[in-house]
N, C-alpha and C positions, 0 to 999 in steps of 0.2 A: 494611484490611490495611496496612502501610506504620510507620513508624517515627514513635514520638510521640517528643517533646522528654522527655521521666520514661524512655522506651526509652534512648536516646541516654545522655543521662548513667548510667543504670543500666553501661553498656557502658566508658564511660570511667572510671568510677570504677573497676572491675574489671580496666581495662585499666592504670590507676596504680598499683593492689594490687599486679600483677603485673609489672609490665615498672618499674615507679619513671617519676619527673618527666620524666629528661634522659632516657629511650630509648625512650618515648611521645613527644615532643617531636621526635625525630630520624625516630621510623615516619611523624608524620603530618606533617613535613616533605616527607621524599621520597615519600607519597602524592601530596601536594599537587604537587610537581615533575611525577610520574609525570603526572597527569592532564593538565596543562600540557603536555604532548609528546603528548598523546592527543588533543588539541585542534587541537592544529600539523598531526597528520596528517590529522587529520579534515576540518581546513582545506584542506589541500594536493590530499585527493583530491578532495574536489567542486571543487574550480579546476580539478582534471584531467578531469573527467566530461565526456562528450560530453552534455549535456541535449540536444540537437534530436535525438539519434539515442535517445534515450530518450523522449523523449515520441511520435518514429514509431512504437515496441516499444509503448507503451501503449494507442497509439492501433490499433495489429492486433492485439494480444489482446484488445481489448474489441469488435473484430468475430466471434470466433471465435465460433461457436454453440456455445451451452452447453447446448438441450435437441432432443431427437430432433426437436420441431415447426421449429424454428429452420434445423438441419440440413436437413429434406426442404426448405423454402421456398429455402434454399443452392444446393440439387442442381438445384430446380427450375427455378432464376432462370436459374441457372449453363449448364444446358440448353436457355435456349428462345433463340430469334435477337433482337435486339433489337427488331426490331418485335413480337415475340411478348410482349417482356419490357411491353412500354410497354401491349396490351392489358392484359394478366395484370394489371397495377397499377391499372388502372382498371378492372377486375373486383372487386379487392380492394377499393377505394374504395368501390362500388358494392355490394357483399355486405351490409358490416354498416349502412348506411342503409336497404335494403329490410329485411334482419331485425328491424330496429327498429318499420318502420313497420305491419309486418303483424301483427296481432292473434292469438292462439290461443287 
């Protein structure tokens, strides 16, 4: 998809038919300026950006549970005392090494 170099010129030539030399010359001048200040801002706001406070934000959206199994394991954790929490993870440890080892 995207613009081949035969696109390109196809557009400028069309763009000479119609506008002439010196007013083609002058649009993609101040294009060129315009982007040049599009740059500056762009620069200005990531110097402004809080990144540590953005990479906290990324870092608890990619905690969020994203399926109902996720969720219950949440609720559950969330629920039991911590001594509850530290069997329960060593159940979980425990589960899929016995389901492995047993035969059906």
């Amino acid at each position: 998809m995207g613009f081949h170099p035969l696109d390109f010129l196809i557009i400028v030539g069309i763009g000479l038919l119609i506008f002439g030399p010196k007013t083609l010359q002058s649009i993609s001048h101040n294009a060129g300026r315009g982007l040049g200040h599009v740059k500056e801002m762009k620069d200005k706001v990531m110097a402004e950006l809080p990144m540590d406070e953005l990479s906290r934000v990324s870092e608890t959206i990619s905690r969020i549970p994203t399926s109902p199994t996720q969720v219950a394991q949440k609720l559950v954790s969330s629920a039991l005392k911590p001594d509850e929490k530290n069997a329960s993870e060593q159940a979980d440890e425990e589960l899929p090494a016995a389901s492995v080892s047993e035969p059906k």
